[in-house]
Residue frames relative to the residue before (quaternion, step in Angstrom):
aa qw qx qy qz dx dy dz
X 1.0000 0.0000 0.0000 0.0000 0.00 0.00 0.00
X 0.4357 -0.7027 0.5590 -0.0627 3.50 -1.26 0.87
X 0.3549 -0.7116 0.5767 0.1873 3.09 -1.22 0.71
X 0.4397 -0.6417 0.5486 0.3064 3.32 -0.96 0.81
X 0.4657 -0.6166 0.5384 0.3363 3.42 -1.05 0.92
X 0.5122 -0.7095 0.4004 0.2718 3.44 -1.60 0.29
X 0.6894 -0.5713 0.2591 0.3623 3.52 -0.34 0.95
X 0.2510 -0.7543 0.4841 0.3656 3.70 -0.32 0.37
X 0.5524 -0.7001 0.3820 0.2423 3.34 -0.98 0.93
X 0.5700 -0.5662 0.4579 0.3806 3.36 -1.16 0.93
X 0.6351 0.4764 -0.3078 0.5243 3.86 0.37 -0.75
X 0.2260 -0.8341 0.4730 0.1716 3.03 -1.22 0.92
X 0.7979 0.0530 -0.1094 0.5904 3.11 1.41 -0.23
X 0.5599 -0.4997 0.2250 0.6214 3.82 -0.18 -0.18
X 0.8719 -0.0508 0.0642 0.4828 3.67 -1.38 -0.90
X 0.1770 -0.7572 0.5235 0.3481 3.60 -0.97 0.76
X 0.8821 0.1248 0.0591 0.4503 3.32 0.88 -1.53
X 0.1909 -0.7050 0.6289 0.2665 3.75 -0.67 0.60
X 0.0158 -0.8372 0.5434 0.0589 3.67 -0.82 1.49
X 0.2820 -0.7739 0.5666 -0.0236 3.20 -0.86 1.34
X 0.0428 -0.8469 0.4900 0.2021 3.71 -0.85 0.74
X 0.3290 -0.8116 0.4668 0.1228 3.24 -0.85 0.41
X 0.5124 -0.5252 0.5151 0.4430 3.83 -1.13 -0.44
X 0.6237 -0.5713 0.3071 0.4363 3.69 -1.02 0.69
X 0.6699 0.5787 -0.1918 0.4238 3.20 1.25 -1.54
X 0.7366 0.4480 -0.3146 0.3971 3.66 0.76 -0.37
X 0.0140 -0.7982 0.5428 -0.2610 3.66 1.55 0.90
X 0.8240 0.3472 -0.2461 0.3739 3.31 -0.64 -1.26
X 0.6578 0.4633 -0.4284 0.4113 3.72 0.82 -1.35
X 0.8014 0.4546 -0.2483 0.2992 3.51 0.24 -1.07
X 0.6107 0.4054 -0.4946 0.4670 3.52 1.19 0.25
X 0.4823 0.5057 -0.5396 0.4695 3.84 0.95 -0.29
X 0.6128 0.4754 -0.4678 0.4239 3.68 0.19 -0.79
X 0.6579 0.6657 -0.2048 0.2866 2.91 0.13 -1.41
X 0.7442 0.5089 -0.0461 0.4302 3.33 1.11 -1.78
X 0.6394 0.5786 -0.2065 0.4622 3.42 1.50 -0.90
X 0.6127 0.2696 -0.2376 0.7039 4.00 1.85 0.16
X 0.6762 -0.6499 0.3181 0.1383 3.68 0.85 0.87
X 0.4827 0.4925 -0.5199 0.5041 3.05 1.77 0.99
X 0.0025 0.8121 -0.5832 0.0184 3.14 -1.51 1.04
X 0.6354 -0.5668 0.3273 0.4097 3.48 -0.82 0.92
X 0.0973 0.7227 -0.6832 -0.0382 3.52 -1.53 0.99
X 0.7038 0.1456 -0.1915 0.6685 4.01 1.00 0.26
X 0.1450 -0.4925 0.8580 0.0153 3.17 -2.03 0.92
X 0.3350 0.6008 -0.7253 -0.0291 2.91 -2.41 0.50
X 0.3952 -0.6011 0.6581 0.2222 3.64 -1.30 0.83
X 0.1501 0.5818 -0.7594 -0.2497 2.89 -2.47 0.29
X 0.7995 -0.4131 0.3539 0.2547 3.31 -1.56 0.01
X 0.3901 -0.7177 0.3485 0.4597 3.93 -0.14 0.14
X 0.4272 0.6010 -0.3764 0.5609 3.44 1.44 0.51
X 0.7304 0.3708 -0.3494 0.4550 3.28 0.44 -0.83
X 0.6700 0.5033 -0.3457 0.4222 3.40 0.84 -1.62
X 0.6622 0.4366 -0.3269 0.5138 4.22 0.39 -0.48
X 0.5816 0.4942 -0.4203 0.4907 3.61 0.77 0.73
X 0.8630 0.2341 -0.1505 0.4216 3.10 0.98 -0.85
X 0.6446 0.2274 -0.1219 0.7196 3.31 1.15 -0.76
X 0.5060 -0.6714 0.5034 0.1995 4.27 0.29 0.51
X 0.7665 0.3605 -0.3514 0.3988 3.42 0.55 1.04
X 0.1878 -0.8233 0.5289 0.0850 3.47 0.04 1.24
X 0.2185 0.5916 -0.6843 0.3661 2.99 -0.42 1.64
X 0.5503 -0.4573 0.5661 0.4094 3.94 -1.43 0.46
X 0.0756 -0.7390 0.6647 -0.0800 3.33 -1.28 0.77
X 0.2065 0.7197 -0.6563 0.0927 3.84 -0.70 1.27
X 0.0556 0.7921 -0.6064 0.0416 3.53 -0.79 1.29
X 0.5266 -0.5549 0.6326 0.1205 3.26 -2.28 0.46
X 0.0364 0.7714 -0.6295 -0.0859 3.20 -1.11 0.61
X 0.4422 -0.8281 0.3425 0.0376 3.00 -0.69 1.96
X 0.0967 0.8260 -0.5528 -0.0520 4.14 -0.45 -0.26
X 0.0697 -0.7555 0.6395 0.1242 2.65 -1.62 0.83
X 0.7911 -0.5059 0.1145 0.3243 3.45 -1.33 0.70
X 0.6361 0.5101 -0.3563 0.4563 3.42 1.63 -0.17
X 0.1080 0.8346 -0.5145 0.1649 3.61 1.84 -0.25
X 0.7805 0.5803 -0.0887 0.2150 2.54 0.07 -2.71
X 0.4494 0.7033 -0.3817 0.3971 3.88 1.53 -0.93
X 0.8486 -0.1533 0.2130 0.4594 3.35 0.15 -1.31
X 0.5085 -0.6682 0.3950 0.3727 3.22 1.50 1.59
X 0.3744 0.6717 -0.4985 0.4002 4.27 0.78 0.76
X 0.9005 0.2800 -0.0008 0.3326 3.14 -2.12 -0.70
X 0.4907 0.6415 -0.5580 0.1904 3.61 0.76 0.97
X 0.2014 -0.7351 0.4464 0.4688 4.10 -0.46 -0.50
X 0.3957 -0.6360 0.6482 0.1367 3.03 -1.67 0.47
X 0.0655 -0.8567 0.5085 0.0570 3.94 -0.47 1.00
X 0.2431 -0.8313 0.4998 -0.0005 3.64 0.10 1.39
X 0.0370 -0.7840 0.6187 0.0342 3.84 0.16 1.27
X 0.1180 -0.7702 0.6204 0.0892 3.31 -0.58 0.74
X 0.6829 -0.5966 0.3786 0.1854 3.49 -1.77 0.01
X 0.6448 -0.1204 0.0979 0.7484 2.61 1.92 -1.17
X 0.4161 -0.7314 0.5194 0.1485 3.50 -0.40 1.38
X 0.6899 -0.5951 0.3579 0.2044 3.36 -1.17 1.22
X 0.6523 -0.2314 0.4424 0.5702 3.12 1.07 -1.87
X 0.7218 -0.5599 0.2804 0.2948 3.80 -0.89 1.25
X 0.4332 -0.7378 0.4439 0.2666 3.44 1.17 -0.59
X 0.6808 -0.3750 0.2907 0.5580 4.01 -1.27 0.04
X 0.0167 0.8959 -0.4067 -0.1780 3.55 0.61 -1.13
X 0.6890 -0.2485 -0.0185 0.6805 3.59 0.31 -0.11
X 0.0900 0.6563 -0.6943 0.2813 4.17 0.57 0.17
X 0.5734 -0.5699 0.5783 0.1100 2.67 -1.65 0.65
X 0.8646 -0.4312 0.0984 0.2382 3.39 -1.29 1.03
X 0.7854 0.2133 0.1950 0.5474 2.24 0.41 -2.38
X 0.2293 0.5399 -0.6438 0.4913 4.30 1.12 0.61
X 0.6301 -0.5754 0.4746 0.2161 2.83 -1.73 1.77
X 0.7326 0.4417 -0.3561 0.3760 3.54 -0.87 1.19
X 0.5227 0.7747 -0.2728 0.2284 2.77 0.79 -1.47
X 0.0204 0.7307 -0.6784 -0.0738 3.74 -1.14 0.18
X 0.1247 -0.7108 0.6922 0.0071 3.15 -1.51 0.05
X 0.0542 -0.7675 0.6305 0.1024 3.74 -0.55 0.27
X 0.3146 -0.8149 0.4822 -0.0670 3.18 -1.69 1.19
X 0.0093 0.8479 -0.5183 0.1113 3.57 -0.63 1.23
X 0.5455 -0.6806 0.4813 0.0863 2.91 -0.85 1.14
X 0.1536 -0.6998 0.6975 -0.0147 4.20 -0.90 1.36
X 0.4655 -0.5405 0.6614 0.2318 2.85 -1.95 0.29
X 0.6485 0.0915 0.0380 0.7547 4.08 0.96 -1.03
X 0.5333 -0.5904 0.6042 -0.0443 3.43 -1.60 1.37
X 0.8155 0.1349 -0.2395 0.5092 3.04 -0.02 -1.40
X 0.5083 0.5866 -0.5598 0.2902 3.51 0.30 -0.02
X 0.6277 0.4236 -0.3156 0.5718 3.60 0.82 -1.45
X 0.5587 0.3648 -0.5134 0.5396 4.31 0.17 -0.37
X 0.7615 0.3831 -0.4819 0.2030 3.31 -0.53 -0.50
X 0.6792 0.6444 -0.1906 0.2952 2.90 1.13 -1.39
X 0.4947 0.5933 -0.3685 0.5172 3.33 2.04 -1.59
X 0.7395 0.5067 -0.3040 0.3224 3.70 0.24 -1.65
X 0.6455 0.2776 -0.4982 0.5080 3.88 0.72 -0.58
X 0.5966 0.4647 -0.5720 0.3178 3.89 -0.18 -0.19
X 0.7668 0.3804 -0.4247 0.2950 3.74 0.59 -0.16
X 0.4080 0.7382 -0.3715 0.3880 3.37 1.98 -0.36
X 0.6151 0.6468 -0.1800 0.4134 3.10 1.57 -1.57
X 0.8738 0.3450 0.2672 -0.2147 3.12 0.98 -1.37
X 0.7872 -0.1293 0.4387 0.4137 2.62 -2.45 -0.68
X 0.9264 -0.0795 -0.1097 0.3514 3.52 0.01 -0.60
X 0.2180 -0.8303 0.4691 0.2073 3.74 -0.92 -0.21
X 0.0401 -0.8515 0.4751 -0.2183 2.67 -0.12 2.18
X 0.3730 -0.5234 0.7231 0.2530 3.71 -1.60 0.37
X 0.0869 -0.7473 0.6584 0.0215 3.06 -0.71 1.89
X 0.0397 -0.6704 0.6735 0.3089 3.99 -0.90 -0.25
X 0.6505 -0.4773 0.4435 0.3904 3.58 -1.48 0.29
X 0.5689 -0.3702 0.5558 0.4800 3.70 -1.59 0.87
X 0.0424 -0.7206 0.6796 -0.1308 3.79 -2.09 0.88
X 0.1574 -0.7372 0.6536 0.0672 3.31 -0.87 1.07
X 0.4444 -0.7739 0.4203 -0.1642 2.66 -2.28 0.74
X 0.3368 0.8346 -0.4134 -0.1382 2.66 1.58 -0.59
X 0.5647 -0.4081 0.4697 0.5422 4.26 -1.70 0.14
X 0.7044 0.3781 -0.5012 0.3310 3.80 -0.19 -0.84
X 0.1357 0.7021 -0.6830 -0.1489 4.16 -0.98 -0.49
X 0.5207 -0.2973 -0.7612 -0.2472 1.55 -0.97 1.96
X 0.6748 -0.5345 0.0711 0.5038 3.77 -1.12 1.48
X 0.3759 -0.6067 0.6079 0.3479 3.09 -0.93 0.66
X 0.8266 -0.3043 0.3928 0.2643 3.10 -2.16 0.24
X 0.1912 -0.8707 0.4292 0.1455 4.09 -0.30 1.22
X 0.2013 0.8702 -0.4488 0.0279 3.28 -0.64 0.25
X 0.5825 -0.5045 0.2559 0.5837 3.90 -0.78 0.03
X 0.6774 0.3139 -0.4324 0.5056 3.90 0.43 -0.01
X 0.7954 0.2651 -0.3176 0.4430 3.84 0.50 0.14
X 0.1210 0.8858 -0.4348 -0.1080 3.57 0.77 0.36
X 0.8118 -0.2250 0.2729 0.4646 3.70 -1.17 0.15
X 0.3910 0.6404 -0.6610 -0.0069 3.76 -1.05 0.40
X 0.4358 0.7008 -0.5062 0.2504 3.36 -1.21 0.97
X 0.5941 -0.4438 0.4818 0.4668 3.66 -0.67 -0.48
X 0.1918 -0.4904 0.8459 0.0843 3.52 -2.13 0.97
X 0.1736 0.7710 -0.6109 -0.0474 3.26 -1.06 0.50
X 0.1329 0.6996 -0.6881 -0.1395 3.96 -1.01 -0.15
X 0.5217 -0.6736 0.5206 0.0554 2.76 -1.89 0.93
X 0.1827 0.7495 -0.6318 -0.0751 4.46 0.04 0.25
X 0.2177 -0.7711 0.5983 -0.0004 2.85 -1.20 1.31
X 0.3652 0.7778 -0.4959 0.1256 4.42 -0.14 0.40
X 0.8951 -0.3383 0.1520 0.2476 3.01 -0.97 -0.34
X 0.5927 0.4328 -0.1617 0.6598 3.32 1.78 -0.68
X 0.8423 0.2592 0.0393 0.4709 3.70 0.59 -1.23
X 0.0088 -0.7359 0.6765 0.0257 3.62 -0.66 0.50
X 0.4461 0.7413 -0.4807 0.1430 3.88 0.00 0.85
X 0.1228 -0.8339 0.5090 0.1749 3.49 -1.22 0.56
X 0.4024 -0.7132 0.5433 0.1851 3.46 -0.51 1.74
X 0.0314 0.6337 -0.7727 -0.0183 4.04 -1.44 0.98
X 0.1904 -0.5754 0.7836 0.1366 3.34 -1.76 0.65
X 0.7054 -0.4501 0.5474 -0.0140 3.37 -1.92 0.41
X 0.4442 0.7383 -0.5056 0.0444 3.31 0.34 0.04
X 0.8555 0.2601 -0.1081 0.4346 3.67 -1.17 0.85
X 0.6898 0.2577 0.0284 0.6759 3.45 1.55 0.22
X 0.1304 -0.7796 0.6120 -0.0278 3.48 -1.28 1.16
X 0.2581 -0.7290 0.6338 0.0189 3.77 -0.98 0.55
X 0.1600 -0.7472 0.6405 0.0768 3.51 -0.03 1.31
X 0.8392 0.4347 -0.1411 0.2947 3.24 -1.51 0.49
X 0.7006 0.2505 -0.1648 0.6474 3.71 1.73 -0.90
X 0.7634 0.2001 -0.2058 0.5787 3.26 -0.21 1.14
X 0.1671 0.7215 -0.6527 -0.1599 3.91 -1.03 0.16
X 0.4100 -0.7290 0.5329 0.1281 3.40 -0.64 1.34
X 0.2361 -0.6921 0.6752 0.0973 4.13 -1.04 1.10
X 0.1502 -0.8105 0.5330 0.1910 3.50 -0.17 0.90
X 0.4937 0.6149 -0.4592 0.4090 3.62 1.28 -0.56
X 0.6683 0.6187 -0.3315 0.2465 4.00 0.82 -0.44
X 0.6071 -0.6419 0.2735 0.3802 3.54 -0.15 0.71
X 0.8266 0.0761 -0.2451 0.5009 3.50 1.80 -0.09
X 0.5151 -0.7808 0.1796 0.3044 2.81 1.47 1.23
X 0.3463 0.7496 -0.4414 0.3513 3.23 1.43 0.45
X 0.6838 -0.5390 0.4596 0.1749 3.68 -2.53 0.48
X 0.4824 -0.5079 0.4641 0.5422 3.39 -0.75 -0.26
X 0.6485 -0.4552 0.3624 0.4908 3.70 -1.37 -0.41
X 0.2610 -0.8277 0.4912 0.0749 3.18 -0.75 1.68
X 0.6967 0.1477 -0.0170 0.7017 4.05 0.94 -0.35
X 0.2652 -0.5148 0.8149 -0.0223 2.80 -1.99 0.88
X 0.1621 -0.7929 0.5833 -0.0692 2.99 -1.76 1.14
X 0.0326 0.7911 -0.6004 0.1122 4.06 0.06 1.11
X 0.1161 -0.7423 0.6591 0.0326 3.13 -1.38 1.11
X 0.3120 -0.7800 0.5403 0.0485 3.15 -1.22 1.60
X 0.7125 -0.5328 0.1922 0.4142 3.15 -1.45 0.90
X 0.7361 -0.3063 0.3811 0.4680 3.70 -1.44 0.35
X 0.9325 -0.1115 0.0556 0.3389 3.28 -0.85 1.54
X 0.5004 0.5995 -0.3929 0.4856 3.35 1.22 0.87
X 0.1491 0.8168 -0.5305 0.1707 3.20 1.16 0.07
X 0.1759 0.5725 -0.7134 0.3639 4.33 -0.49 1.11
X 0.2829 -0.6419 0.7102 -0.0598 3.24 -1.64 1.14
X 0.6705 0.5854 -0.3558 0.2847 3.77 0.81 -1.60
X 0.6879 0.3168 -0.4853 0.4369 3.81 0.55 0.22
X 0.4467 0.5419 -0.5416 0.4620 3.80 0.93 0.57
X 0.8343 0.3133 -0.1203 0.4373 3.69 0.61 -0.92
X 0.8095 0.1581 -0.2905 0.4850 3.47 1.37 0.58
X 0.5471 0.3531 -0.4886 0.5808 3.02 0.96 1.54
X 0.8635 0.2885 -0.2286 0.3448 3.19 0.84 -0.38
X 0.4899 -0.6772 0.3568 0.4172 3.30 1.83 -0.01
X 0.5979 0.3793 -0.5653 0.4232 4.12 0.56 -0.06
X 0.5971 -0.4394 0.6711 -0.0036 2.51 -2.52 0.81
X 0.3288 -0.6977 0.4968 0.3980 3.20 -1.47 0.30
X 0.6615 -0.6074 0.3470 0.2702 3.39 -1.46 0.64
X 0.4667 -0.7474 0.3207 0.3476 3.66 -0.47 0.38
X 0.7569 0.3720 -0.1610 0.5127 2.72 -0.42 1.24
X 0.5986 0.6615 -0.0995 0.4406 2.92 1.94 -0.78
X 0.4036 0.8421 -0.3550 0.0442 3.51 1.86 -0.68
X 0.6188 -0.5412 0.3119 0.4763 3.90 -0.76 0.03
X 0.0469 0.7406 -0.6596 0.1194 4.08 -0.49 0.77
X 0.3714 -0.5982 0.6752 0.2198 2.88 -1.74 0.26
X 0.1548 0.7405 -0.6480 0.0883 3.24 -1.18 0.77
X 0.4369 0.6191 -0.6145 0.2196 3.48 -2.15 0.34
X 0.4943 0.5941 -0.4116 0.4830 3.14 0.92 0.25
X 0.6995 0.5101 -0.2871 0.4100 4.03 1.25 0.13
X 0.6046 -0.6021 0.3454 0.3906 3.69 0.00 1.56
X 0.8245 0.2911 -0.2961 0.3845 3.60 0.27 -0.54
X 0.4641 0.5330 -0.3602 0.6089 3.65 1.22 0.09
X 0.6607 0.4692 -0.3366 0.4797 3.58 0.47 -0.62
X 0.6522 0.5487 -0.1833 0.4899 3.28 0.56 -0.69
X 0.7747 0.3902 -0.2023 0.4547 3.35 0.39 -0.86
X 0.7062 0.3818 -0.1735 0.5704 3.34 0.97 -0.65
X 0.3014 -0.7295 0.5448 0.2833 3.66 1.28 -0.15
X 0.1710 0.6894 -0.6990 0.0833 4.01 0.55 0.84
X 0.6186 -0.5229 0.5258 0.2595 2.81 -2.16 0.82
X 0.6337 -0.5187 0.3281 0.4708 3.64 -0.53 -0.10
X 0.8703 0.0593 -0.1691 0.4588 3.58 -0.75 1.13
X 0.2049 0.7445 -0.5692 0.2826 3.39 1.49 0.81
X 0.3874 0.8036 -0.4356 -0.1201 2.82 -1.49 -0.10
X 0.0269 -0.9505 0.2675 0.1560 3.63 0.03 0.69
X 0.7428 -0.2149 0.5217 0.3603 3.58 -1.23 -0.71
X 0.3392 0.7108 -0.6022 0.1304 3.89 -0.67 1.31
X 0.2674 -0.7322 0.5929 0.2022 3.52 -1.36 0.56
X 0.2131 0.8044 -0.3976 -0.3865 3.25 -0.61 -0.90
X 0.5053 -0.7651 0.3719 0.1450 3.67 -1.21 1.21
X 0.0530 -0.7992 0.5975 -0.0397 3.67 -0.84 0.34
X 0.5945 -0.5215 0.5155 0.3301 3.41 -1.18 1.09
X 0.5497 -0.5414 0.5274 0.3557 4.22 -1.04 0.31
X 0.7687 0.3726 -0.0837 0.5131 3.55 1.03 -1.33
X 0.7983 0.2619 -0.1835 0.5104 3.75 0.60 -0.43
X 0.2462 -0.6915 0.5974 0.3231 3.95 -0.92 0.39
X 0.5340 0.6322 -0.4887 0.2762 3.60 0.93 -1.01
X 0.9576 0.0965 -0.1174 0.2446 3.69 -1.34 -0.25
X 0.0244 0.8566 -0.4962 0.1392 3.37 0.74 1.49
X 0.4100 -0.6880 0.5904 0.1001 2.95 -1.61 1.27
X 0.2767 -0.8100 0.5141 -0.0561 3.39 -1.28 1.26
X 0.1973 0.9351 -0.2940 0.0178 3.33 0.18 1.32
X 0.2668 -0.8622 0.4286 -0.0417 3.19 -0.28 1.56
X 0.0879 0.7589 -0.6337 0.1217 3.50 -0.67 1.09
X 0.3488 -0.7777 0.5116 0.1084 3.77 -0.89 1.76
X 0.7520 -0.3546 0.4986 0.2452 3.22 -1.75 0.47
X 0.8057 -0.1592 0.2924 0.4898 3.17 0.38 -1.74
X 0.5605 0.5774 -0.5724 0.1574 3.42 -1.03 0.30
X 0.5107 -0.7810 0.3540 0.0622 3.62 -1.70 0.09
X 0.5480 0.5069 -0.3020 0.5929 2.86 1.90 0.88
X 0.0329 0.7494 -0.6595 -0.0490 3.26 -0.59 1.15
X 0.3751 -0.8205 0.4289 -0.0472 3.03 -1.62 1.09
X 0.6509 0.6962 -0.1917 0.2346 3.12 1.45 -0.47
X 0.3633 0.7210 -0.4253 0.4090 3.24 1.94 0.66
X 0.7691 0.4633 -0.1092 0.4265 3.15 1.17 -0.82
X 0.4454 0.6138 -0.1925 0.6227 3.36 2.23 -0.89
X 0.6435 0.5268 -0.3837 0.4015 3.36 0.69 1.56
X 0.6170 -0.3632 0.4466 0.5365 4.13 -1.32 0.56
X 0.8139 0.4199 -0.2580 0.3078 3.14 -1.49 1.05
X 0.6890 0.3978 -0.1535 0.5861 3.68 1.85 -0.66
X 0.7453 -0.4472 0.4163 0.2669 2.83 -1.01 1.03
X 0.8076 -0.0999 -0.1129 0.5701 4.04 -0.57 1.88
X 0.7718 -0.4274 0.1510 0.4460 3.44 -1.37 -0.32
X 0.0170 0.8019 -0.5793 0.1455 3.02 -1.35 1.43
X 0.8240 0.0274 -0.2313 0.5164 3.24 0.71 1.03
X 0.4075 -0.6144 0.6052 0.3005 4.27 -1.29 -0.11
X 0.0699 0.6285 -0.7341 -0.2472 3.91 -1.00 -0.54
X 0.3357 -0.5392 0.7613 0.1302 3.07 -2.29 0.44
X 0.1541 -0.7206 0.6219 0.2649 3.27 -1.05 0.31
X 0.1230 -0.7694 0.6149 0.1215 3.91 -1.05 0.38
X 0.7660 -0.3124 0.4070 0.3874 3.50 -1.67 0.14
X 0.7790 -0.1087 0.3213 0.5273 3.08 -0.04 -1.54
X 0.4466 -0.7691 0.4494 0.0845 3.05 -1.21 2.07
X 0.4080 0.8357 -0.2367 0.2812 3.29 0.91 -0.33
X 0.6460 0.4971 0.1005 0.5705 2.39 0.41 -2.96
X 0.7933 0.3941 -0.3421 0.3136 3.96 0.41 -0.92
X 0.5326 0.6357 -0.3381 0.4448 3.31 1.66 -0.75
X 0.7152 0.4327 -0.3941 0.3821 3.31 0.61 -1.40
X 0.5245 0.7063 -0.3024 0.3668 3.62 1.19 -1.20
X 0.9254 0.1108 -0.0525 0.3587 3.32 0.75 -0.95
X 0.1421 0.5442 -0.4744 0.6772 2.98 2.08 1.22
X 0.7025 0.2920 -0.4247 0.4907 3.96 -0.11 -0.57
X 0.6791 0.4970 -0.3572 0.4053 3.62 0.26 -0.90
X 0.6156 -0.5925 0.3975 0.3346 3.65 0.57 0.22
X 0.2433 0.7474 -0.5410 0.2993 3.59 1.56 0.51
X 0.0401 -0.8885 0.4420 0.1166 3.69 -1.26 0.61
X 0.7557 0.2738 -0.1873 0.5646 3.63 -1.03 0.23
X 0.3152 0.8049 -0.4612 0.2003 3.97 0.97 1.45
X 0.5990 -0.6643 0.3662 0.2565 3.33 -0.35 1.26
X 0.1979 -0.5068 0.6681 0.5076 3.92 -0.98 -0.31
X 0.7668 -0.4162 0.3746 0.3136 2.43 -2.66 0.66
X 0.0066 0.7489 -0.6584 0.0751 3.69 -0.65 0.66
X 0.4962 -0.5618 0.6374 0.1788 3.71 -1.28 1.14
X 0.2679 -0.7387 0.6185 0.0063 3.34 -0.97 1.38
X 0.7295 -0.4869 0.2238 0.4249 3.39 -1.38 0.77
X 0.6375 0.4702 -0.4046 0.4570 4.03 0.91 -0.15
X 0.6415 -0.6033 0.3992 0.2551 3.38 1.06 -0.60
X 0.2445 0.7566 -0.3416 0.5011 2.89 2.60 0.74
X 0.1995 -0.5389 0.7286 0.3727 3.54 -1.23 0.20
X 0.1425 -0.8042 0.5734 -0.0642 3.50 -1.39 1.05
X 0.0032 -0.7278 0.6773 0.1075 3.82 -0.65 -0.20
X 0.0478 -0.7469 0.6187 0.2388 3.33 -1.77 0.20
X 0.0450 -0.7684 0.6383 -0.0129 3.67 -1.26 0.25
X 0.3553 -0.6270 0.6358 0.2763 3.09 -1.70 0.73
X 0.4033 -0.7813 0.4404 0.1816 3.59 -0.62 0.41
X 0.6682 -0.4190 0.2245 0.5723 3.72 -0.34 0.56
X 0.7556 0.3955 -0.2727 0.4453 3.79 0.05 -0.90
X 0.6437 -0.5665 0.3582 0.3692 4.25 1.46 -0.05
X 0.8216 0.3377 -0.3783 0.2603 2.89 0.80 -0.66
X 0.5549 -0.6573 0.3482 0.3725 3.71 -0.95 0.96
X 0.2631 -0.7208 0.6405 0.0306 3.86 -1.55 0.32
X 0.0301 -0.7323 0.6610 0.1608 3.32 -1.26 -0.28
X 0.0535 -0.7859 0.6149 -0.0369 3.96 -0.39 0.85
X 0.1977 -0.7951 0.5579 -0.1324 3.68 -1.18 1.57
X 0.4710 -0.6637 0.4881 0.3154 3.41 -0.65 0.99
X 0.3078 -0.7602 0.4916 0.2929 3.33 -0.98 0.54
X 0.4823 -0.6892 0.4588 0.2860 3.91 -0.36 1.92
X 0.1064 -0.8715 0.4356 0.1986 3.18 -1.27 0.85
């Protein structure tokens, strides 16, 4: 007797796009931003407020950009998508905290931290933007860090987190230790930094279920990645700005075939803001991920059986994808594209 082989997953690869909306007028700022980490437009397309309230439930004019950077191409992952709308739904998560049910955040990978912290911080002195900054934070893999020294030096992660109105992103560096395959780093870039390696969704207080990520969509858990509880470690606290004695419940997922665009999923203990009315296509900054799949169809029914809710018909998105959206059993909303052939 034999094992049955495992199904091939509906997803074809991990995250495609981190989609952010925007005012019409603020075009220009957000590709310079944009342009300074080496994403650069490679598709436009428009719909109609008729079209755009079919698919993504807000009838508002709707011209976007799909950005790329040079590590895109790795595992067809971790580009952004900038959705300029006419009239923005609603303000979005905006600075809010992390880990408030909904929330997202997207993640990219530096070569030098404090450079990118410094730099993030003068642009708000300046500013240009308004962000929740948290201080630069280490990590080391052991907790707790052992004892540093020149025979035991630092390995682990520096990360900081800005959180505001346009952007929700947390910059990590490497230190002492490389990861082929999650992340491709453009050293020609002024912060030598990746496309957006991980996404991050927080589910409602203590709901914390993965099984409609991995059987509708086909990811796995990462290695190493298994479900734990954590927050209870000075640098996690920090970064996420927990309240005192937060703490919650994370996995983290990956396509079987691709390391690039892993999903983080993060579901607190406790708290009292839930966010995920607003933690959607159509609000003001980041408000949503897309997957692409085989066949759009097959995924709807798939995740219409799985207890997926509020799912659009198939409807042709501003590139000219067949698309659907849906909030999935745990709330939080999505958008999933056929992959053009």
């Amino acid at each position: 007797m034999t094992d049955e082989p495992a199904p091939e997953p509906m997803a074809i690869s991990g995250i495609h796009d981190f989609i952010h909306g925007h005012a019409a007028g603020d075009f220009n700022r957000m590709l310079e931003f944009w342009a300074y980490f080496g994403f650069e437009p490679v598709a436009e397309g428009e719909l109609h407020a008729a079209q755009a309230k079919a698919l993504y439930g807000h009838a508002s004019d709707l011209k976007s950009v799909k950005l790329a950077h040079p590590g895109c191409d790795t595992c067809d992952t971790g580009y952004v998508r900038l959705q300029f709308w006419s009239e923005l739904a609603n303000e979005g998560l905006g600075s809010a905290k992390a880990i408030d049910v909904g929330g997202r955040w997207m993640g990219i990978y530096v070569r030098d931290g404090m450079r990118v912290s410094e730099a993030i911080h003068g642009e708000k002195i300046k500013g240009n933007h308004d962000w929740s900054l948290t201080a630069l934070v280490r990590a080391a893999f052991a907790w707790p860090e052992p004892q540093i020294s020149l025979a035991a030096p630092f390995m682990g992660l520096r990360e900081f987190v800005a959180l505001g109105d346009e952007f929700r992103l947390a910059f990590v560096e490497r230190v002492g230790f490389e990861r082929p395959g999650f992340g491709t780093f453009a050293e020609n870039l002024p912060f030598q930094n990746t496309e957006g390696t991980h996404a991050n969704i927080v589910q409602p207080v203590g709901g914390f279920s993965t099984d409609f990520y991995k059987e509708v969509f086909g990811l796995v858990t990462m290695a190493n990645g298994e479900a734990h509880d954590s927050g209870e470690e000075a640098p996690t606290i920090e970064a996420l700005k927990l309240d005192d004695g937060q703490t919650f419940c994370i996995e983290r997922l990956v396509h079987p075939d691709s390391p690039g665009g892993m999903l983080q999923v993060y579901s607190p203990y406790s708290g009292e803001k839930d966010l995920r009315d607003i933690s959607r296509i159509g609000a003001r900054g980041l408000g949503c991920y897309s997957y692409r799949v085989r066949d759009i169809a097959e995924f709807r029914e798939a995740a219409a059986s799985a207890g997926a809710q509020n799912i659009t018909e198939v409807c042709d998105n501003e590139f000219g994808e067949k698309s659907i959206c849906f909030d999935a059993p745990d709330g939080v909303y999505w958008t999933v594209s056929e992959q053009p052939e």
